[in-house]
N, C-alpha and C positions, 0 to 999 in steps of 0.2 A: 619543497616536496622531496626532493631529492635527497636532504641531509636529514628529514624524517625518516623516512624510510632506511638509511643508514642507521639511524640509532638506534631505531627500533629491530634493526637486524642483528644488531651489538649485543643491543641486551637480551634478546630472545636468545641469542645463540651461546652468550655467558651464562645464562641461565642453566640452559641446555647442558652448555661442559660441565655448571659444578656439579648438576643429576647424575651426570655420568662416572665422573671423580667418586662419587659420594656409592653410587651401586657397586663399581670396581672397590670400593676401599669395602663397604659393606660386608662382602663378599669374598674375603683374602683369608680372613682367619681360620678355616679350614685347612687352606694350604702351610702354614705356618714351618713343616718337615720338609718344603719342598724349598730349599733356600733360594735359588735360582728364579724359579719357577716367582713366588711370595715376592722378591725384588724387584721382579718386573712389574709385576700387577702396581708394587709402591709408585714406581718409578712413572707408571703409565698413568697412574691418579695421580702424582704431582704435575705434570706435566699438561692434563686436562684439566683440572683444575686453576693453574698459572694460567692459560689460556683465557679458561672462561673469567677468572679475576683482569688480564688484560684486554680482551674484549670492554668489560663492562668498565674499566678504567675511560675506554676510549668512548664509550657512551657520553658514559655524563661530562666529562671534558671538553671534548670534541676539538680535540687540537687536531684534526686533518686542515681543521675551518681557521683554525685562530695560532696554529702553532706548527705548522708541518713536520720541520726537524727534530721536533719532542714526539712524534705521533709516530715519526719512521724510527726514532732510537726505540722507543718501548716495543714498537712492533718486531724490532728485531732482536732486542732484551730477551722477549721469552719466546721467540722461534732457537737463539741460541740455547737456550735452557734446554728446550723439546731437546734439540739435538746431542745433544749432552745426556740426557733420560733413552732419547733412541738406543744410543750406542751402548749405555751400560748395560742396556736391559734386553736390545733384541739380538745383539750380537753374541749377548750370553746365553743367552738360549739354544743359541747354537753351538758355543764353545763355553764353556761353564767353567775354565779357566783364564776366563779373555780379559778379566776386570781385575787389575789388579791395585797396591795401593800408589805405585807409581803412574798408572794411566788416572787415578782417581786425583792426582795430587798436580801432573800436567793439564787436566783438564779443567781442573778447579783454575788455576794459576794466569791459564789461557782466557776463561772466561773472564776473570777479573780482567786483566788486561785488556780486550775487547769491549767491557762495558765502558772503560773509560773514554776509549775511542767514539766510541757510540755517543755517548750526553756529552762529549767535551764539544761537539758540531752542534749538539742541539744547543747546547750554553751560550757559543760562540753567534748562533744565528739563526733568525727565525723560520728563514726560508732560502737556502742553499742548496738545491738537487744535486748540482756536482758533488759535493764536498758528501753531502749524504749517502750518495753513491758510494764514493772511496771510501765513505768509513764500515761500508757492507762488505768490504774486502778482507776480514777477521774472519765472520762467518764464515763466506764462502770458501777460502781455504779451509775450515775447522769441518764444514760442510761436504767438501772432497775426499779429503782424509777419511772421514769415517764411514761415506758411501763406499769409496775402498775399500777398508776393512772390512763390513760387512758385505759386498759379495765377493769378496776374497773368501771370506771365511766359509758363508751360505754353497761356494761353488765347489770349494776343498772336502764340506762336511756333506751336504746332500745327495752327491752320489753315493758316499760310504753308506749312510741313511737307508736310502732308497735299496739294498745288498739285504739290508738287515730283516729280518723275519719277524720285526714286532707289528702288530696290525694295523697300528693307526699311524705309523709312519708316515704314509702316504700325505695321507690329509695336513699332518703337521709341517711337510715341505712345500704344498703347494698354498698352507694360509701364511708362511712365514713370508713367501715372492709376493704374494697378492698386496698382505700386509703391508710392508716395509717398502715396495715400491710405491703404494699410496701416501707412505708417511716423505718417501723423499724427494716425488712428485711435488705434493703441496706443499711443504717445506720449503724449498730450494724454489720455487714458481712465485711463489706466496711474498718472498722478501726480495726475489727480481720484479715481480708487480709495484712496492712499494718505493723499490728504486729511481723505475720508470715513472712510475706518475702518485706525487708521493704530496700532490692539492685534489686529486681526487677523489669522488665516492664512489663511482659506480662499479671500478675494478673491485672494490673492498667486498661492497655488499652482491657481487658474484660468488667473492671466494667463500664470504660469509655460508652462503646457503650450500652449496658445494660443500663447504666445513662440515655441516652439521650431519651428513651421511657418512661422512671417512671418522669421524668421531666416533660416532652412533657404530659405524663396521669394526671398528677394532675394539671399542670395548666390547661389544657382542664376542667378536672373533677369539679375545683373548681367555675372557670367562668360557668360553664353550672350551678353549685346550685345557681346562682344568680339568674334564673330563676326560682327558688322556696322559694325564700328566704323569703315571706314575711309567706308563709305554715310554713316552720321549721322553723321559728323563735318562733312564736305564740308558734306550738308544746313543742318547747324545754323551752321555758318560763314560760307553763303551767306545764312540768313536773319536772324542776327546781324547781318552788315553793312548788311541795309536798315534798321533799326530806325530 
């Protein structure tokens, strides 16, 4: 019952993302002038979508059951990705100079080298917690690092922000902290759970149902700042160039 209930949380919930992927990507061609802005929306639809394609990977597979170290690399395969898609997209929204093609060419470079680490434990062994553990030590540096930056950045920018006399500022400072601490909450939680107990279901299909409201909040979240997008752009352009 228990590994039922798991898959069928799998695939509901992969379901789920690529709707959401697919209303986000729907949805962007309007923005297309706002380059920033249009990159993230990509960046937030690749991202949920990768999700909901690795969710329903792990459906019909179900190596939690038959494979564990193949079910913790892929799980953290595309949590690294997320993180990668966070940093490009939410940190530039706040600084619109922050992506450049050296952080684009380190980060690329990084992840590859991490994925190997990742499937060379799953290759090596079918069921190894320790070693599965250590090889989640890529992430979690790559993880630190750009929680870093981004409230480095979020703390430098949003009082300047907050000064500024465009209307909807406001609202865009306080969906960016709500936002981005849900995303690095569950992130960073999500692949310490799989760490920790990495033959289990029932931590999964927590995080599963938990997932499907932080999904569901930021695509809503991100699509409604399109309605202010031409406010925070200006803003963050303005306060970008004093840096």
């Amino acid at each position: 019952m228990e590994q039922t209930i798991y898959r069928i949380a799998l695939i509901l919930t992969g379901v789920i993302n690529l709707g959401l992927a697919g209303w986000l990507f729907g949805g962007s061609k309007p923005y297309k002038q706002y380059d920033v802005y249009y990159r993230t929306r990509l960046l937030t639809t690749l991202w949920i979508a990768v999700f909901g394609l690795g969710y329903m990977i792990h459906g019909a597979l179900m190596w939690r059951y038959t494979w564990p170290t193949a079910a913790s690399a892929l799980t953290v395969t595309y949590f690294h990705l997320g993180a990668i898609c966070f940093s490009w997209g939410y940190t530039s929204l706040l600084n619109p100079k922050y992506l450049t093609r050296g952080i684009v060419l380190r980060d690329c470079l990084y992840y590859l080298f991490s994925i190997i680490i990742y499937w060379t434990v799953a290759l090596q062994w079918k069921e190894a917690s320790t070693y599965t553990a250590l090889s989640f030590v890529p992430f979690f540096c790559y993880a630190a690092l750009i929680v870093f930056v981004f409230y480095q950045t979020y703390n430098q920018v949003s009082y300047r922000l907050l000064r500024l006399s465009y209307g909807n500022v406001m609202g865009f400072v306080r969906w960016m902290q709500v936002c981005c601490d849900l995303i690095v909450l569950f992130g960073i939680s999500s692949v310490a759970i799989t760490g920790i107990f990495p033959t289990d279901f029932w931590p999964y299909t927590l995080l599963l149902v938990a997932g499907i409201g932080m999904f569901g909040y930021i695509a809503y979240s991100l699509n409604k700042y399109g309605s202010t997008i031409e406010t925070t752009t200006e803003a963050t352009k303005n306060v970008a160039s004093k840096r």
